[in-house]
C-alpha positions in Angstrom: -19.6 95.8 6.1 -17.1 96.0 2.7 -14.8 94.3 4.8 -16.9 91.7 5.6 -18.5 91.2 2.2 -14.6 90.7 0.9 -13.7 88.1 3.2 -17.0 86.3 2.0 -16.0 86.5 -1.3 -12.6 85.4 -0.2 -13.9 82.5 1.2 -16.3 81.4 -1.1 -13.5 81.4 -3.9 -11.5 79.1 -1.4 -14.5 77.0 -1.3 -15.2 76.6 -4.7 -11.7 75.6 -5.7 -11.5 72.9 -3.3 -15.0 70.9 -4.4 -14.8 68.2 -6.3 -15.7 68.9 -9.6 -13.3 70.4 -11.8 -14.8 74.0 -12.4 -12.3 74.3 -15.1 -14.0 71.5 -16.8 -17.7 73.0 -16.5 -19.1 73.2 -19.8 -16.5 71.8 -21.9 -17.1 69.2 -24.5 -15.9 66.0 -25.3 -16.9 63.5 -28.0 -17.0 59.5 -27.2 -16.4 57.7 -30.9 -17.6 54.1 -30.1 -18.3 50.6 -31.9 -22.0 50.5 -33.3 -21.9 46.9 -32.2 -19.5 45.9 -29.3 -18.2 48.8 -27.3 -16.7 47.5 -23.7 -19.7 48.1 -21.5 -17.5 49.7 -18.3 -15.2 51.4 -20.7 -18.2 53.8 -21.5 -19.9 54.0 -18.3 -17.4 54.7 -16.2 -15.7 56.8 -18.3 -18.1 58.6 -19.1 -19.3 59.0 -15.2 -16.7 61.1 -15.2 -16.8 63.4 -17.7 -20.7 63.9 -16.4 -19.7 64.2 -13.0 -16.8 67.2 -14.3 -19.7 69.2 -15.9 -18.7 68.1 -19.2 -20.6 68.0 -22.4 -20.6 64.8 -24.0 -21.7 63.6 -27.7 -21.5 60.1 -28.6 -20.5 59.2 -32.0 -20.3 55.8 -34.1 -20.6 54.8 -37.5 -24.3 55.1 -38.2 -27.0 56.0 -36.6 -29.1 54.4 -34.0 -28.5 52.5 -30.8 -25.4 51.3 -30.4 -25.0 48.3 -28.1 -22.3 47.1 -25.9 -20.9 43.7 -26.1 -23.1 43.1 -22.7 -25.8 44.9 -23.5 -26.0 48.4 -22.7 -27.5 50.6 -25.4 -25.9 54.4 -26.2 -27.5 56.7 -28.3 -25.8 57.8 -31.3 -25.5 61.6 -31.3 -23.6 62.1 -34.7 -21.8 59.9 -37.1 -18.0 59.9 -37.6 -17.8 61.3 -40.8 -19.6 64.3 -39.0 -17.7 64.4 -36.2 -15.8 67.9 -36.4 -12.9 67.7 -34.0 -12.7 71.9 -33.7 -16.1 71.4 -31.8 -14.7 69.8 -28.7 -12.0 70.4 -26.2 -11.8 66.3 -26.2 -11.9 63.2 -28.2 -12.7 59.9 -26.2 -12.2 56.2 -27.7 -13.6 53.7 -26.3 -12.7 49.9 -26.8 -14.0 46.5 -26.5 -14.4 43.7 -28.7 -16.1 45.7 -31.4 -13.2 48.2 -31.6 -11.2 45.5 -34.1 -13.8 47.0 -36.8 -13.1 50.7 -35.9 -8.8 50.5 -36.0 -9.1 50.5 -39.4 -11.4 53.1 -40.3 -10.3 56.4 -42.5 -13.1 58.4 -40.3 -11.3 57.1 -37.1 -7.8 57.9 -38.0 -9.1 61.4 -39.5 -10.4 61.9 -35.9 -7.1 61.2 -34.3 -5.1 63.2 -36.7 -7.0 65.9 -36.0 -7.3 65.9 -32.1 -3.4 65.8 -32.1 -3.0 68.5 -35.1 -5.6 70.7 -33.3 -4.1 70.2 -29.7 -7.3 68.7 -27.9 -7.1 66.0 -25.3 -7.0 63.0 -26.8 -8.1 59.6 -24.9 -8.3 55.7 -25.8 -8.7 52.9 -23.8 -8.7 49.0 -24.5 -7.5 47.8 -27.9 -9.3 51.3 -29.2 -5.2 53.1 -29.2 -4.6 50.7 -32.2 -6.3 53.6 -33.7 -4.3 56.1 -32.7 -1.2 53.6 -33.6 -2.6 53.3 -36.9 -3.2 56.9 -37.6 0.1 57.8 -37.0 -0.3 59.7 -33.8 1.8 57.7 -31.3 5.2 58.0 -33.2 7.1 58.9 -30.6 5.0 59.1 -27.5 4.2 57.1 -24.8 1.0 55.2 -24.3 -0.5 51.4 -23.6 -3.2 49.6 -24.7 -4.7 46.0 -24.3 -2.9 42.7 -24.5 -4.9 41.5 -26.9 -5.2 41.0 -30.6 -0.9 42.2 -31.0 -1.9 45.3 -29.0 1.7 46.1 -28.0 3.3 44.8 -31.1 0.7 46.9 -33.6 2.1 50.1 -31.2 5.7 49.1 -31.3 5.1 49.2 -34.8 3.8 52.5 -35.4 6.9 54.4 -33.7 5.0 54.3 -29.8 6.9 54.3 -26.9 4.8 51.5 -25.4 4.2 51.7 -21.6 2.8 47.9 -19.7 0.6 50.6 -17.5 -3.1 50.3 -16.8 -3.2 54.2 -17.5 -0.3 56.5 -19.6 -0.7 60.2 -19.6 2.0 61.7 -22.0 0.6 65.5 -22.3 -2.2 65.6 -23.5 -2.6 61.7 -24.5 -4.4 59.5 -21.9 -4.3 55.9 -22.9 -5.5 53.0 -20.8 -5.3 48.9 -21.3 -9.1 48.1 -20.1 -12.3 48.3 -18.3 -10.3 47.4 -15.0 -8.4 51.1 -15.6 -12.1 53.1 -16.5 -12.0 55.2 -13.9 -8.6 56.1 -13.7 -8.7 56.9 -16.8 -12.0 59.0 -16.9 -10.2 60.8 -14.0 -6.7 61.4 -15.9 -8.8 63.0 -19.0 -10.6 65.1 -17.0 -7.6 65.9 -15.2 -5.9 67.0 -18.0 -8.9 68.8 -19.3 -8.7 70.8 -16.1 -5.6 72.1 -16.7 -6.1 73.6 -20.1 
């Protein structure tokens, strides 16, 4: 019967590490910092599908307060602003672009944000134009990463000391960057990815 019960256990561990899922992700947390007005739509659905889908806690921060509202419509609720965003709370910071993102590149909150996800060794993720940000914050010097090719994208990165990448998706440790809705999923699945293997 012991025997039995082991090789039941056995296999039920062998199960469990082959379901989707990511049990390494279950329960970990991740903060989205988004536009107030003008987040990319796809960026944050899909993205965030798959942070849900992990088991992954997820927080939503902007600017202010309130509803914020993608540049087709879809409407987020803010969970905290970025001034109270406190990167040591999460295992994961998420920026999201879209046309609203030109307002957030140049925010002190923002690159606080990124500064800290780096200094603190959390996953850090952007997509779209947001890894102007990151650029701007001083946090790609060095490393690789893309972004859209939009608004001097490539140029503002080149600029800041990044090793830019003309990739839909860039994973350099634990940096994900991605150039746009088109590359959501992919890149919802590489942050998770890398969150798994912390």
């Amino acid at each position: 019967m012991k025997r039995m019960m082991s090789c039941l256990f056995v296999s039920l561990l062998c199960l469990v590490s082959v379901l989707p899922g990511f049990a390494g992700t279950e329960g970990k947390k991740a903060v989205m910092v988004v536009t107030f007005d003008g987040f990319e739509d796809n960026e944050y659905k899909y993205t965030r599908a798959k942070l849900d889908d992990a088991g992954i806690v997820v927080s939503v921060a902007a600017a202010q307060m309130g509803r914020a509202k993608g540049q087709a419509g879809r409407m987020v609720d803010v969970d905290l602003t970025l001034a109270d965003v406190n990167v040591a709370d999460y295992d994961a910071v998420v920026f999201i672009g879209g046309k609203g993102s030109q307002t957030l590149v140049d925010r002190p909150e923002a690159h606080r944000i990124a500064r800290d996800a780096m200094e603190q060794g959390k996953v850090l993720g952007a997509i779209c134009y947001s890894p102007v940000a990151l650029a701007k914050a001083g946090v790609l010097d060095g490393r690789e990463a893309t972004v859209a090719d939009a608004w001097s994208g490539p140029r503002i990165l080149k600029e800041n000391g990044c090793n830019y990448k003309n990739s839909s998706v860039v994973v350099d440790g634990k940096l994900v960057t991605a150039n746009g809705p088109k590359a959501a999923k992919k890149f919802g699945s590489a942050v998770v990815e890398v969150l798994d293997a912390q």
